[in-house]
N, C-alpha and C positions, 0 to 999 in steps of 0.2 A: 042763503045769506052770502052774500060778497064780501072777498075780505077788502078790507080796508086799511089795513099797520099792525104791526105787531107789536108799538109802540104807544097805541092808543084806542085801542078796540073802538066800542063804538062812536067816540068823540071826534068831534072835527078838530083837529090841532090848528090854531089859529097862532101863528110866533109872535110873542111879544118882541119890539125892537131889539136887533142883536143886544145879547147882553153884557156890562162890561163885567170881568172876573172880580168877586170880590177880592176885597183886600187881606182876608182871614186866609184866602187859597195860600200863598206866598209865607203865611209863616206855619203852616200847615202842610207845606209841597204839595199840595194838590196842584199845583198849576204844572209838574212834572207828570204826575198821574193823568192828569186831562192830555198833555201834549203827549203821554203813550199811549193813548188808546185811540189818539184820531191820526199819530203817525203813518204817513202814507194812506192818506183814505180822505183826501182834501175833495174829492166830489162828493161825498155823503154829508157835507156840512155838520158835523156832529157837535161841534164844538156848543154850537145853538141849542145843540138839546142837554148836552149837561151844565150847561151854565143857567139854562133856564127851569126855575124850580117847579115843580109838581105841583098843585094846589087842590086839584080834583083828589078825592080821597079814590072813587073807582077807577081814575085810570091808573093808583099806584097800587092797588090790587090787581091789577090786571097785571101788571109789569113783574110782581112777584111772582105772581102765577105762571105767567112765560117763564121765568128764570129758574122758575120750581121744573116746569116738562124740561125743558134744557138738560136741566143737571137730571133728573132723573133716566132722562134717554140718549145714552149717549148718541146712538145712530143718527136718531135727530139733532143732536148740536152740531155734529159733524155734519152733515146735511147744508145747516144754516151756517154754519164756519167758512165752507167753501163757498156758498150762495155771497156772501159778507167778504 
C-alpha cells in the first residue's frame, strides 16, 4: 500500500474554498492558537486545514490515531518533528 497523508489515510482531500475564520475563534482566541501553530511554516498552507472542519467520521479516527502513535512514541514524534 502507498502512503498517501497522514492527514487523511485513505480519502482523497478535496479543499473546500479557503475558509474564512469563524467569528467564535476571536472571542475564544483561537485565532492566537491558529496564528502559533502555522507561525513560520507559511509553505505548508495549514491554516486551510484547521479552519476547514472534519465531517468524515473515519478520517477523524484516523487523525486520533496518528496522535495516539505520536504521543506514544516518542522517537517517532521526534522523527516527524524534524521532518515538519
Amino acid at each position: 500500500m502507498a502512503f498517501k497523508s497522514i492527514l487523511f489515510g485513505e480519502t482523497d482531500y478535496v479543499p473546500e474554498s479557503y475558509p474564512k475564520e469563524p467569528e467564535f475563534f476571536r472571542d475564544l482566541s483561537l485565532d492566537y492558537v491558529i496564528e502559533g501553530i502555522v507561525k513560520h511554516k507559511d509553505k505548508y498552507n495549514l491554516k486551510e486545514f484547521l479552519l476547514n472542519p472534519l465531517h468524515d467520521r473515519d478520517t477523524i479516527i484516523f487523525r486520533q490515531e496518528v496522535l495516539k502513535d505520536l504521543e506514544g512514541n516518542t522517537e517517532l514524534f521526534e522523527k516527524v518533528k524534524s521532518f515538519a
